[in-house]
Backbone as a ProteinNet text record, in pm:
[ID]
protein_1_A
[PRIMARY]
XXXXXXXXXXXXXXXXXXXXXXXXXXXXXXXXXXXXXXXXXXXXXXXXXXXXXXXXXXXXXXXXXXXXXXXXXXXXXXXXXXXXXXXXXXXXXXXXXXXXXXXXXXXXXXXXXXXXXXXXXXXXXXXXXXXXXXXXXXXXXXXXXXXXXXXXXXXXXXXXXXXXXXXXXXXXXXXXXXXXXXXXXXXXXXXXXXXXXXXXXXXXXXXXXXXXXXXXXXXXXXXXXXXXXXXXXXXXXXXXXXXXXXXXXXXXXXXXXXXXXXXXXXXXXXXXXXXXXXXXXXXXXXXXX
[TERTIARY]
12839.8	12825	12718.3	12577.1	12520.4	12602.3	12612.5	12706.4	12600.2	12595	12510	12514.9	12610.7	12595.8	12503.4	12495.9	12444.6	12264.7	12254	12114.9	12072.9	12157.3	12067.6	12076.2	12126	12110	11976	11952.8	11822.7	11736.3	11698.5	11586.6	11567.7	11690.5	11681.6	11508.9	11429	11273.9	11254.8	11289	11211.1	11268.6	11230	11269.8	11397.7	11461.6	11609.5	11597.3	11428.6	11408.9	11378.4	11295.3	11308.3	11409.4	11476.7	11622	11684.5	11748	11838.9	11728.7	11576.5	11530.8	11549.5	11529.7	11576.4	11688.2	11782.4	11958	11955	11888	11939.3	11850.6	11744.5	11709.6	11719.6	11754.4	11873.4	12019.3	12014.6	12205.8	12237.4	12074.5	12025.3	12128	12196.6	12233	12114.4	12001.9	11898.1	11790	11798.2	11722.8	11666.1	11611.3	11526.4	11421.4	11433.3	11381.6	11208.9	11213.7	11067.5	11074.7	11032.8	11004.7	10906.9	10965.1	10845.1	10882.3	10962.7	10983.1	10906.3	10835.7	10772	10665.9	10568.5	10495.3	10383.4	10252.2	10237.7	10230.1	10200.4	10174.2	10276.3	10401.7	10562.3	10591.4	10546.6	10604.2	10631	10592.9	10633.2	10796.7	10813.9	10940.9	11056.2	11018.1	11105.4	11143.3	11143.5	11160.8	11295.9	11370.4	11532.4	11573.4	11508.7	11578	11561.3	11489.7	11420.6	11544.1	11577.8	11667	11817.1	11804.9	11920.1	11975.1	11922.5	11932.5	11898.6	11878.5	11932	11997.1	12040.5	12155.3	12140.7	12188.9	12164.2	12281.2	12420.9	12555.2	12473.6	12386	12378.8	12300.3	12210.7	12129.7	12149.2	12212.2	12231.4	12095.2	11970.6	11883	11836.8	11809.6	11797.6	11668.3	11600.4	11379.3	11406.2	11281.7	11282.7	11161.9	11112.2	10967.4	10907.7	10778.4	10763.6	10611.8	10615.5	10465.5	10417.3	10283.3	10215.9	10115.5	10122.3	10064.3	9937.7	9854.1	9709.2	9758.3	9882.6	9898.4	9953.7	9986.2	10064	10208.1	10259.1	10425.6	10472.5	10525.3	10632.1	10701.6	10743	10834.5	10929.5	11045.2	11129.1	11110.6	11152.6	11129.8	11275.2	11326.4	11489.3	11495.6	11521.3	11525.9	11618.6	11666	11784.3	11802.9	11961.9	12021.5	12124.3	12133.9	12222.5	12341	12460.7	12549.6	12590.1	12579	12637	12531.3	12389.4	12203.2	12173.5	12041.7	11976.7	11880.3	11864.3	11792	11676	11611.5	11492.5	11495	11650.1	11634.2	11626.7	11628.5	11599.6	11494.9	11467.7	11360.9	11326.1	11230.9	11165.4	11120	11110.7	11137.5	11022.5	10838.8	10767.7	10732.4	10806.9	10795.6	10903.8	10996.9	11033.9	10995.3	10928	10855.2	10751.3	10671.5	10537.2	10618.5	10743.6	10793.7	10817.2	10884.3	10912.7	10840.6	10720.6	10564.5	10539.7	10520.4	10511.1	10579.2	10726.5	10816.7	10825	10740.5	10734.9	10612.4	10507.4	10383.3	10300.4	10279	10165.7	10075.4	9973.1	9842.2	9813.3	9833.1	9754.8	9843.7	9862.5	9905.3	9787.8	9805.6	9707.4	9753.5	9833.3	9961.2	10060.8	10117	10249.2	10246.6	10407.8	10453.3	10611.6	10633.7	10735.7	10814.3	10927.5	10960.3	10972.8	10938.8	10891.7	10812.3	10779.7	10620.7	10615.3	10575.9	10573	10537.2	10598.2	10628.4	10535	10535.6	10402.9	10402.1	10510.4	10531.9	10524.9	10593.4	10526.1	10363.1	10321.8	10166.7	10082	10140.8	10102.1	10114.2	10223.5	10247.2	10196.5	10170.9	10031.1	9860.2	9874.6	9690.1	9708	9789.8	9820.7	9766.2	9782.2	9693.7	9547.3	9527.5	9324.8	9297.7	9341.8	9257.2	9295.1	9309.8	9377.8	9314.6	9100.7	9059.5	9059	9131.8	9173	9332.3	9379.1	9546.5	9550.8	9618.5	9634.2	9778.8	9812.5	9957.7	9997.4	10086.3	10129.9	10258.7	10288.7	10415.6	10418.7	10494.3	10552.9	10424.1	10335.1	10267.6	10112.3	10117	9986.6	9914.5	9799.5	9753.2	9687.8	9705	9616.6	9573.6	9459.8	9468.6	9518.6	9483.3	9544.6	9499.5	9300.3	9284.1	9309	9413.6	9446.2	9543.5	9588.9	9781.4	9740.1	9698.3	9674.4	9514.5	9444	9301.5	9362.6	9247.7	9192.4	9308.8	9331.5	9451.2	9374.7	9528.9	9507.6	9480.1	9395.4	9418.1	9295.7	9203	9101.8	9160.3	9099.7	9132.2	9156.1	9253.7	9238.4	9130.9	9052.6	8994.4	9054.4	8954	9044.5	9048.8	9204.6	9210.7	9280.1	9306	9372.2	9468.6	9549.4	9607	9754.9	9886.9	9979.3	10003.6	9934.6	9997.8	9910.6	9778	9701.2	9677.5	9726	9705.6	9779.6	9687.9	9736.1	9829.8	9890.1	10007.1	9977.6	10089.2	10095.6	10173.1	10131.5	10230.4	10325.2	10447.8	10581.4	10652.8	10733.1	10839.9	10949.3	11060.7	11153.8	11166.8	11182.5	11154.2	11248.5	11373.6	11492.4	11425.3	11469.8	11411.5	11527.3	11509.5	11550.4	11691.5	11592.6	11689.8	11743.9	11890.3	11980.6	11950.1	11909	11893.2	11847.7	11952.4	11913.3	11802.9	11802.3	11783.9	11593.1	11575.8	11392	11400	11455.5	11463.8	11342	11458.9	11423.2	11270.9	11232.6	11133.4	11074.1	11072.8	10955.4	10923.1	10960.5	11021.3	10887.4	10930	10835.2	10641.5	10639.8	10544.1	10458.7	10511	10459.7	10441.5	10495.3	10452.4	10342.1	10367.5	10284.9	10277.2	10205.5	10256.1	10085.5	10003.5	9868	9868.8	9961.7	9955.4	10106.3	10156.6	10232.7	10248.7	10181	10174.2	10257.3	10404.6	10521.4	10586.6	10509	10627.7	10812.8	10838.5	10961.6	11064.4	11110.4	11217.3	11335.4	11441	11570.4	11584.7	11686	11785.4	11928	11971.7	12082.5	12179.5	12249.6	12343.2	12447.2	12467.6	12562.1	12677.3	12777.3	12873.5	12847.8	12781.5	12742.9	12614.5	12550.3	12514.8	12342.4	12305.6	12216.6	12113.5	12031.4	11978.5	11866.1	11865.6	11764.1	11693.4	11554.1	11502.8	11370.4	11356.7	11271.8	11171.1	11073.1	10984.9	10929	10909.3	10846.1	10687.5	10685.9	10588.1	10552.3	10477.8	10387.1	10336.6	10309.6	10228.8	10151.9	10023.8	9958.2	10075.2	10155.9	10187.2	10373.1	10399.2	10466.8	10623.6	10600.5	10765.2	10770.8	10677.4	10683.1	10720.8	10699.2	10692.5	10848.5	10885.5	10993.9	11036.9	11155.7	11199.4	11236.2	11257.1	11272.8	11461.2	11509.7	11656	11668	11541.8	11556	11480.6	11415.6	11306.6	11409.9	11476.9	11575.4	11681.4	11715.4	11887.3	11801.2	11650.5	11598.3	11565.6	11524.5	11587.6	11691.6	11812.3	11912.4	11954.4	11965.8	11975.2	11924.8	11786.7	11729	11768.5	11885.6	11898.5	11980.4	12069	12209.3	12294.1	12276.3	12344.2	12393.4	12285.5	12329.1	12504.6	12540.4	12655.6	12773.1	12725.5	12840.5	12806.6	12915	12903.7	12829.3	12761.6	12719	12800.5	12796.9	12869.9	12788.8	12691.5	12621.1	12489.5	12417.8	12278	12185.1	12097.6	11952.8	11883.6	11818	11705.4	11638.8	11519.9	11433.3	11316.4	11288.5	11197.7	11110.1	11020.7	10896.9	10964.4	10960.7	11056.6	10935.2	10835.3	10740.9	10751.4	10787.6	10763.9	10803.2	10782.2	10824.4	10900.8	10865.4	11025.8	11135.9	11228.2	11337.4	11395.2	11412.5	11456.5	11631.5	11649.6	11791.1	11910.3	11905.5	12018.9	11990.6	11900.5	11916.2	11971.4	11935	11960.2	12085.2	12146.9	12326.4	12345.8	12324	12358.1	12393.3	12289.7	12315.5	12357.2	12440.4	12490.3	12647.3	12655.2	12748.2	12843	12764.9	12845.3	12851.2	12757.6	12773.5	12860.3	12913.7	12923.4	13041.8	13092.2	13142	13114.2	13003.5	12866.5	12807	12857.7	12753.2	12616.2	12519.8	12430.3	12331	12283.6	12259.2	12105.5	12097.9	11939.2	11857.3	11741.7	11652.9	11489.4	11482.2	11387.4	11246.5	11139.4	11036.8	10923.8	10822.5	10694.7	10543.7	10468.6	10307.4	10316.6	10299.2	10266.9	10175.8	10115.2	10022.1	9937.7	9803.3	9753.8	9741
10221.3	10343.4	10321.5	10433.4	10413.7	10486.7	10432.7	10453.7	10480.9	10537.5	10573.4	10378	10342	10208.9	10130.7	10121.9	10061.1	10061.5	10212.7	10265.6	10228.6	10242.3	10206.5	10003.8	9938.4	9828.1	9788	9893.4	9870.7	9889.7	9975.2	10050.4	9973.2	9859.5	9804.8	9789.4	9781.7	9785	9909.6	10035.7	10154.8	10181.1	10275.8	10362.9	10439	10442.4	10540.1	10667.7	10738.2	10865.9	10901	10750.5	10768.4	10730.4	10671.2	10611.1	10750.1	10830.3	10928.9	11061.9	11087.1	11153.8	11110.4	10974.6	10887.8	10893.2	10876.3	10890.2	11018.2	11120.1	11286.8	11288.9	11279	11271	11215.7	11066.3	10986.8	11068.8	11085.6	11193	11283.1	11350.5	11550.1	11513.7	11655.1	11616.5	11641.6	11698.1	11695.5	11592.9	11458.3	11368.2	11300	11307.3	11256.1	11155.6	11032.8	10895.8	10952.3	11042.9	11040.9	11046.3	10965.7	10963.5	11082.2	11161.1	11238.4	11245.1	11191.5	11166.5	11059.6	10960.2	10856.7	10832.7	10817	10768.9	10680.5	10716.7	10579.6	10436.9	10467.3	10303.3	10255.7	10270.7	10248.7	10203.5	10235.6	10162.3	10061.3	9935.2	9825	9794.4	9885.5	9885.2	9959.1	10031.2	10097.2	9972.1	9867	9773.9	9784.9	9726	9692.8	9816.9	9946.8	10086.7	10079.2	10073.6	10014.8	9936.1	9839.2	9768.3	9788	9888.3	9925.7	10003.7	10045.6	10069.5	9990.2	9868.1	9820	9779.7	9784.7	9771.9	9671.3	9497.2	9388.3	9325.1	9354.8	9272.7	9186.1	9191.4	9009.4	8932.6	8955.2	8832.1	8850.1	8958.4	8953.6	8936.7	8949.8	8943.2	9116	9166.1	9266.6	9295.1	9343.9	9396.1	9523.4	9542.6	9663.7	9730.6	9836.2	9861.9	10024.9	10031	10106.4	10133.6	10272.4	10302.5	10438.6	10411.7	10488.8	10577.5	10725.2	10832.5	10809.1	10903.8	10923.1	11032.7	11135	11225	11195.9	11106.6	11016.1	11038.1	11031.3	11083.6	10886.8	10878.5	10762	10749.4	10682.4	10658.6	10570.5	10553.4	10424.7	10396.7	10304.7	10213.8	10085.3	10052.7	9903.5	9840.5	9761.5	9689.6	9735.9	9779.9	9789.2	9753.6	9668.8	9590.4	9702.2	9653.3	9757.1	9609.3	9620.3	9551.9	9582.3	9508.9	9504	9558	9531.7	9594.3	9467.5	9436.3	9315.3	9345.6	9218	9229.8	9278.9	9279.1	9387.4	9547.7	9597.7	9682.3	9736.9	9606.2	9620.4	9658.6	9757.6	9773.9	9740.9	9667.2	9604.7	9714.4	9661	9755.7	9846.8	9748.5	9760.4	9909.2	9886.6	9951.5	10096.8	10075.6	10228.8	10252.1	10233.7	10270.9	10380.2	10309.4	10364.3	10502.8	10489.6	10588.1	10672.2	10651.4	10799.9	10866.4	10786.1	10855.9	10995.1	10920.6	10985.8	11087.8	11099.6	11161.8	11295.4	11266.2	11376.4	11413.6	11381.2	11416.5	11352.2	11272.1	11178.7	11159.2	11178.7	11123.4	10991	10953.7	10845	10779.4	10646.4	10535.9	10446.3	10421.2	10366.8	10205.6	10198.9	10080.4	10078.8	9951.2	9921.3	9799.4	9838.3	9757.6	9688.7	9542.2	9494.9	9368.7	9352.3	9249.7	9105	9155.5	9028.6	8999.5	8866.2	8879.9	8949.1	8989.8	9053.5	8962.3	8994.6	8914.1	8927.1	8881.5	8913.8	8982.2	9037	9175.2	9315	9296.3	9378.1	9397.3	9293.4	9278.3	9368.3	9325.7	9393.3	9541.2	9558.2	9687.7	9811.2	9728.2	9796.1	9772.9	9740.7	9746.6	9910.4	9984.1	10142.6	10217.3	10185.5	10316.5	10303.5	10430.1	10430.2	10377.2	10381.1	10371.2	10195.1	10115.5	9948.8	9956.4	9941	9856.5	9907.1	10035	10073.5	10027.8	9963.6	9930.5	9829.9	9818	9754.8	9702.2	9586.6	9551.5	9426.2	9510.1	9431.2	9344	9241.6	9133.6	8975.8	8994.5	8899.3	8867.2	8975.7	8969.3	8954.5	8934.6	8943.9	9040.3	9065.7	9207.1	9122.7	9180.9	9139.3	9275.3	9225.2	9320.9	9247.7	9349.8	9299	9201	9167.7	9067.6	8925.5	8960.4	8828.5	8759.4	8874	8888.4	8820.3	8902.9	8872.3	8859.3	8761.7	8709.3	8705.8	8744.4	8732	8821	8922.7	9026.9	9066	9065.9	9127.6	9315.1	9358.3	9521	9561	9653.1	9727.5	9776.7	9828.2	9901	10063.6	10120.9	10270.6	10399.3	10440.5	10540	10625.4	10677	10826.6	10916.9	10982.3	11105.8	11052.5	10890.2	10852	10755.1	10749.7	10632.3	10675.1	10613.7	10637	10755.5	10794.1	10881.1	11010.6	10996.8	11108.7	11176.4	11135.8	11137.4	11320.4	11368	11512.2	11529	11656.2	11676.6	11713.8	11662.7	11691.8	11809	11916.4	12038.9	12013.9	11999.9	11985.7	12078	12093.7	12205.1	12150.8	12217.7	12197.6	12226.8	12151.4	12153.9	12261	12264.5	12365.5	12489.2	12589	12735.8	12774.3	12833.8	12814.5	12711.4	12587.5	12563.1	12508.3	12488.3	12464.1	12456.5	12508.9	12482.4	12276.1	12187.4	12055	12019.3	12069.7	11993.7	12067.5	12188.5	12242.9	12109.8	12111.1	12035.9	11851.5	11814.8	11647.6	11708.5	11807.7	11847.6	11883.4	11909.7	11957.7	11844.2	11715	11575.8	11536.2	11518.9	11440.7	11495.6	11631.2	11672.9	11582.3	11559.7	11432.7	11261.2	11265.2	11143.3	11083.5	10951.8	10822.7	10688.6	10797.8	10726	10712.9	10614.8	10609.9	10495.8	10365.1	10316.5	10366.9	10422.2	10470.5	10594	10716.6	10835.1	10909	10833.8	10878.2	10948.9	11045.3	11089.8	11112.1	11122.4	11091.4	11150.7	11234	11271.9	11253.2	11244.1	11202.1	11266.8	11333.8	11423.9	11361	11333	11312.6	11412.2	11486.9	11582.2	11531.6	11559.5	11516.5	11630.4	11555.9	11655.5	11781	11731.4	11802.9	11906.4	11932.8	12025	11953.3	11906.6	11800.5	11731.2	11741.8	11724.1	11631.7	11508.3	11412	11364.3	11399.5	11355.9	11278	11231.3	11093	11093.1	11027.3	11014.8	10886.4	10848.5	10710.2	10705.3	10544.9	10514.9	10363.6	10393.3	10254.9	10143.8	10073.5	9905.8	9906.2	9859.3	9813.7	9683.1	9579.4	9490.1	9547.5	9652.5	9663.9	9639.5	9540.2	9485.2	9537.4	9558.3	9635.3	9776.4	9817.1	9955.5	10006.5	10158.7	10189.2	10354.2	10321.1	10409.5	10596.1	10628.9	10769.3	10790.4	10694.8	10694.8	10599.6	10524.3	10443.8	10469.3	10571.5	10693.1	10736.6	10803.9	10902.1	10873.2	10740.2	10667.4	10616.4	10581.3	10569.2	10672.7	10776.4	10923.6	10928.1	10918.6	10938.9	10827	10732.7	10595	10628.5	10667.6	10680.6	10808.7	10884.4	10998.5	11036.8	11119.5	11190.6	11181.2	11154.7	11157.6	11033.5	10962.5	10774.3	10760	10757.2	10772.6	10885.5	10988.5	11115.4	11069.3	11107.2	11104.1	11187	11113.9	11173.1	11236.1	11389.4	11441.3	11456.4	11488.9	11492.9	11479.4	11398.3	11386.6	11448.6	11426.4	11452.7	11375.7	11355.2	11264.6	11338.1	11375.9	11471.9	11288.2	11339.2	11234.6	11301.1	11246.4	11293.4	11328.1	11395.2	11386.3	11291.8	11284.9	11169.7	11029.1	10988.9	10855	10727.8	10664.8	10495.1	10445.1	10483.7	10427.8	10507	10493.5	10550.3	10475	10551.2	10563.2	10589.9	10636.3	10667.5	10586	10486.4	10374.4	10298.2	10241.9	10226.7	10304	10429.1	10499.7	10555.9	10525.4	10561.9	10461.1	10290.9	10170.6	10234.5	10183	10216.3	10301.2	10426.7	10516.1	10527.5	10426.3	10404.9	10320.2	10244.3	10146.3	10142.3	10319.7	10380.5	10491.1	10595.3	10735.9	10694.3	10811.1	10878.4	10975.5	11009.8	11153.5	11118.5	11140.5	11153.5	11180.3	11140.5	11150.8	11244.3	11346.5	11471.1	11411.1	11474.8	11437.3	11608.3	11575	11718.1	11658.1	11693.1	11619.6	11713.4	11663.8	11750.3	11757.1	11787.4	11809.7	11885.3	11860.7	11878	12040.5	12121.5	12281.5	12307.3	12335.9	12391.4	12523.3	12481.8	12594.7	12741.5
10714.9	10636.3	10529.2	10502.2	10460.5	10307	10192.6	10084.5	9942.9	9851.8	9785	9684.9	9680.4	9631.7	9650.8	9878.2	9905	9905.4	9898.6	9910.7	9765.4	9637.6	9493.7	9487	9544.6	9534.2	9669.8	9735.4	9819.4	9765.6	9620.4	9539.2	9391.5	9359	9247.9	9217.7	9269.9	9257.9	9187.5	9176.6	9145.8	9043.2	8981	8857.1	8856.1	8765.3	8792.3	8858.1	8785.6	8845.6	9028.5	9073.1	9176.7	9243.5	9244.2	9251.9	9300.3	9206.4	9225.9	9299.7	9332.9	9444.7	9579.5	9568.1	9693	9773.3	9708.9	9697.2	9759.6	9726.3	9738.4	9847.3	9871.6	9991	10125.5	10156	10243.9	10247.6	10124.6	10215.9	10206.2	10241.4	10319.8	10416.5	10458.5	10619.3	10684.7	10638	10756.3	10728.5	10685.6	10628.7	10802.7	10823.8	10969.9	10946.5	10864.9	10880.9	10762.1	10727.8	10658.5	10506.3	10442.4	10321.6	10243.1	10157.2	10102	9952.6	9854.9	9726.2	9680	9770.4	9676.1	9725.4	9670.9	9697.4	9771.7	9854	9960.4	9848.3	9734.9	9695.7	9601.1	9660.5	9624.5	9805.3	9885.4	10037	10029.8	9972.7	10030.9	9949.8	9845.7	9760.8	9836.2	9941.6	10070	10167.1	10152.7	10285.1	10275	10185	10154.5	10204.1	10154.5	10190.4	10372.5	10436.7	10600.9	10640.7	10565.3	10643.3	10628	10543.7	10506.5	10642	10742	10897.4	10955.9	10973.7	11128.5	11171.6	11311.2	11359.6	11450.1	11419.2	11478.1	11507.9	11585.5	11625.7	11660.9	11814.3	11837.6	11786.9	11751.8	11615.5	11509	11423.1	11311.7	11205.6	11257.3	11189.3	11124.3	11062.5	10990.9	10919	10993.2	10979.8	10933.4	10830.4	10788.7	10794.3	10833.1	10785.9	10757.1	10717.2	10688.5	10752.4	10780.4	10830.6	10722.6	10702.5	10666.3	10716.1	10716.3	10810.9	10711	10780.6	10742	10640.1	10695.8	10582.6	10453.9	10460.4	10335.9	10347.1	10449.6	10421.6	10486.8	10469.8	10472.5	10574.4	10667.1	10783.6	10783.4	10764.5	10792.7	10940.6	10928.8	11078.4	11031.3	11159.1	11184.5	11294.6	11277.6	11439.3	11495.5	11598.7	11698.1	11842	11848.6	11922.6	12001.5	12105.7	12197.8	12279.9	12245.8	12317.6	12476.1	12510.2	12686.1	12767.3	12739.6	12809.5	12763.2	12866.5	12832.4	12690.4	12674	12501.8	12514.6	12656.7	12657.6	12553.6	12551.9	12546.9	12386.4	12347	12144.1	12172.9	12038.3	11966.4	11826.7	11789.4	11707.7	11566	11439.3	11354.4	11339.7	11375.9	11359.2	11455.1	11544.8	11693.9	11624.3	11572.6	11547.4	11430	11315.7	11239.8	11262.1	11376.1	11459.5	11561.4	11596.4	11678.5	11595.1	11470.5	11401	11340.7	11312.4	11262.8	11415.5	11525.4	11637.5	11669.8	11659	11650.6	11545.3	11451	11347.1	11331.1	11482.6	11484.4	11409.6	11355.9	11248.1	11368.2	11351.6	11454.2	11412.8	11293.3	11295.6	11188.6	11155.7	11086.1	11036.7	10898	10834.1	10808	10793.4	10709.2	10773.5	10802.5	10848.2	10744.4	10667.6	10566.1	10657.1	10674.2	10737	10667	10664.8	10577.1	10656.4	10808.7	10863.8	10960.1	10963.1	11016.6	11164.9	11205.6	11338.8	11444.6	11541.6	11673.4	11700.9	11904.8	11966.1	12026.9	12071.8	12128.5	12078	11947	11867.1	11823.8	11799.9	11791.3	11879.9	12029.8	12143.1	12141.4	12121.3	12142.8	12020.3	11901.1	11812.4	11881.4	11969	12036.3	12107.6	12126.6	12146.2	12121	11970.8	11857.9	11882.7	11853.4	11846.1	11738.4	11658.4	11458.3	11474.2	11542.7	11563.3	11431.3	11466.6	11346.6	11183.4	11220.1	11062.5	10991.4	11088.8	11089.5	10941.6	10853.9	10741.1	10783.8	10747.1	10807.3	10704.6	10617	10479.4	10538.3	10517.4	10491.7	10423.3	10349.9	10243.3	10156.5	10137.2	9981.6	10055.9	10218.8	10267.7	10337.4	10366.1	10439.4	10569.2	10605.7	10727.3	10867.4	10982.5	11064.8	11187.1	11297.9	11429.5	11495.3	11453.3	11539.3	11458.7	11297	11250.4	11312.6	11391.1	11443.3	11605.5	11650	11819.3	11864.6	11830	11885.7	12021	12113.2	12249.3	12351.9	12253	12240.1	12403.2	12472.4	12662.3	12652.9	12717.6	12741.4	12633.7	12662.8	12578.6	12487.5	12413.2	12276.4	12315	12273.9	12315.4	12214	12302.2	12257.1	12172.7	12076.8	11996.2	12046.4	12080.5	12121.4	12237.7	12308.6	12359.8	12374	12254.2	12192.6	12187.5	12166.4	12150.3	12055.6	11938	11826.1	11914.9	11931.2	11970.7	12083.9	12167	12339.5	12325.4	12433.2	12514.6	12541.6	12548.5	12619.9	12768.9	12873.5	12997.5	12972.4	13062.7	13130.3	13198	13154.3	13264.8	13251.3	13403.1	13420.4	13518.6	13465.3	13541.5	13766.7	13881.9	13942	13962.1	13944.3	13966.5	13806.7	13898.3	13807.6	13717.5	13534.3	13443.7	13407.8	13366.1	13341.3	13211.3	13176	13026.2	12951.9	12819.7	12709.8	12668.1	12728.9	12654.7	12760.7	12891.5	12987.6	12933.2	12868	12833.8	12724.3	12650.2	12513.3	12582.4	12655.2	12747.8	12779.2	12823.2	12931.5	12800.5	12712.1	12583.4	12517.9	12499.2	12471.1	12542.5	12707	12760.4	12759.4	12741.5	12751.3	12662.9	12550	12471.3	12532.4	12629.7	12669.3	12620.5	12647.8	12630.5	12725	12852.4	12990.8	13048.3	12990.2	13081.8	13190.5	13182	13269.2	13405.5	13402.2	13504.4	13576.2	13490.4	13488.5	13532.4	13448	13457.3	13331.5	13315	13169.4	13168.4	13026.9	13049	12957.6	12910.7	12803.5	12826	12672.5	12688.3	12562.9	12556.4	12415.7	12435.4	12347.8	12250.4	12182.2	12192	12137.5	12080.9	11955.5	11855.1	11812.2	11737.3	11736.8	11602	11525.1	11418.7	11430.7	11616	11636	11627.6	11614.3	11621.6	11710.7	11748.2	11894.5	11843.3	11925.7	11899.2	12024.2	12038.1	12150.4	12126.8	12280	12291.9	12383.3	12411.1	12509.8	12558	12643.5	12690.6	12618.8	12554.4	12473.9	12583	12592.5	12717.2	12670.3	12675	12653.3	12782.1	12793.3	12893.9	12911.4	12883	12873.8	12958.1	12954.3	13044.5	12946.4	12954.3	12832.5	12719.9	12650.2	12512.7	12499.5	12656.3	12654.8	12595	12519.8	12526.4	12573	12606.6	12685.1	12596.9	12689.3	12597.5	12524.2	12586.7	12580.2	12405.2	12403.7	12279.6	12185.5	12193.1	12102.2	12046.9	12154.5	12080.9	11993.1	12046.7	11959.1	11819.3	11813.6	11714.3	11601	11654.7	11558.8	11532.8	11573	11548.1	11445.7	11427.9	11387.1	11229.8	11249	11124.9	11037.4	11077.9	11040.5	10952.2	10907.5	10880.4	10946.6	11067.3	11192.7	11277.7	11191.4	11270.6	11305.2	11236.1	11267.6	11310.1	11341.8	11434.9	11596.9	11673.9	11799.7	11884.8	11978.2	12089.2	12162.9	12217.7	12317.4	12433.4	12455.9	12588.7	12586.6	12679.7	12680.8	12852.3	12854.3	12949.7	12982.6	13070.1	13101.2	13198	13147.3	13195.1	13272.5	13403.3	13437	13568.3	13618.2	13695.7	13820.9	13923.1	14061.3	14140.2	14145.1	14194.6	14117	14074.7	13974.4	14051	14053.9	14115.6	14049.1	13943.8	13861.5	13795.1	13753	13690	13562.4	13474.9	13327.5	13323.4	13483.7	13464.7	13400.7	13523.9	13526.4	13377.6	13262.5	13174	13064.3	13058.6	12942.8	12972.9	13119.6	13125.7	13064.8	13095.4	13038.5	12888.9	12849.6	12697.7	12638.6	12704.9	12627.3	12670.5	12781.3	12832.3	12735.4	12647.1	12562.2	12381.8	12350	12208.8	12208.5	12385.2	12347	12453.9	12496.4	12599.1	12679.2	12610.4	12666	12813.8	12923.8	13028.8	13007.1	13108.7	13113.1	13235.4	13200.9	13335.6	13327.2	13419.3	13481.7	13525.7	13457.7	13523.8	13619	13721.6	13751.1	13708.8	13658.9	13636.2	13759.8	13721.7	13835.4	13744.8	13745.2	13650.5	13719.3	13561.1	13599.8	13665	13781.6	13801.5	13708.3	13723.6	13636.3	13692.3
[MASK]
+++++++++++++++++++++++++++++++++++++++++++++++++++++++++++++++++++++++++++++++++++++++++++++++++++++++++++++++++++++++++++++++++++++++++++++++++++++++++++++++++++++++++++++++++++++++++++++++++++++++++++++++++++++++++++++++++++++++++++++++++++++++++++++++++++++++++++++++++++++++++++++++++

């Protein structure tokens, strides 16, 4: 339980005044992981607040971070662990930081602030963005960029206008004619994809009991392992939310009806062992113009 105790002993860094905007803003019921009471050059004083969400049973290790939009709004970002799925299926804090920027539309990230040093998978999976050589990437009092992080880094650099935050939307539609309310939701989700090496887009929504709908989309790595799924986009909105904690009652998984692969059988996994919510499936297909 995130507890107003626990959130002012995460902020002991700031001012009383921001302190109690902070406080009131984390326990909006509609608080959705973005910072807009403080400041970009107060971020790195948001880490403790960052880790004040993550959710680590099997390592018990606890990352916090923070990304910074080009628009100046703030992102929390946590690591998260999923029990009884292989550990593939964590996501790294750095990695949902960068998702909820995405998630709330930010094109671009200037700064990623982390309270620990970043992996190499993570590393990897920041060569995505177009702006790389504008990337600023603060931890434990140092700045650095990506080719300090990953020299002789595998996979080209992505073009602007084709990078994880900026990339086009694909036209998708449901293959079966009108269909459910959650099942457009998954299918409005994936249109956002972030699928250039598989050209498999992918959405997944989340329905909560407090009326709540959190959805996700597949985010790619040339590197394949880094990539994440739309089922862990979404539990990452949710996670970062008002809502982290109410129950799931029913979810979607909107996915390509051509694709080689499937998103299914994981994102039942894992919801198989937070909810009791089945998991429906909509298959999609590219609109014709």
């Amino acid at each position: 339980m995130l507890t107003n105790q626990k959130i002012k002993a995460a902020l002991v860094e700031l001012e009383e005044s921001e302190k109690i905007q902070l406080i009131s803003e984390v326990k909006d019921p509609d608080f959705s992981g973005q910072i807009n009471s403080v400041g970009v050059e107060r971020a790195e004083k948001l880490l403790k607040l960052a880790t004040c969400f993550s959710v680590a049973p099997i390592s018990c290790f606890y990352v916090g971070a923070i990304a910074v939009g080009k628009s100046g709004k703030l992102y929390l970002g946590a690591n998260m662990e999923f029990q009884g799925v292989p550990l593939s299926a964590s996501l790294h804090a750095e990695q949902s930081a960068i998702l909820n920027a995405w998630m709330h539309e930010e094109r671009e990230v200037v700064a990623l602030h982390v309270s620990e040093t970043p992996c190499g998978h993570c590393r990897q999976f920041m060569r995505e963005l177009s702006n790389l050589s504008n990337l600023k990437i603060h931890c434990k009092g140092q700045t650095f960029q990506i080719e300090d992080l990953l020299p002789g880094a595998f996979g080209e650099n992505r073009k602007k206008g084709h990078g994880l935050l900026d990339s086009t939307i694909t036209n998708l539609e449901s293959v079966k004619t009108n269909p459910h309310t959650r099942s457009q939701v998954a299918i409005n989700a994936a249109q956002r994809s972030y699928a250039p090496y598989s050209q498999s887009p992918e959405g997944f929504v989340a329905q909560c009991l407090d009326g709540h709908f959190f959805s996700g989309r597949v985010a790619e790595s040339i590197a394949f392992n880094p990539s994440v799924s739309g089922v862990v986009v979404a539990l990452n909105q949710r996670n970062l939310s008002s809502s982290r904690s109410v129950a799931i009652t029913a979810c979607t998984q909107a996915k390509l009806a051509t694709a080689l692969s499937s998103p299914l059988a994981q994102a039942k996994a894992i919801i198989k062992h937070i909810s009791e919510a089945s998991v429906d499936e909509v298959q999609m297909e590219v609109r014709s113009s």
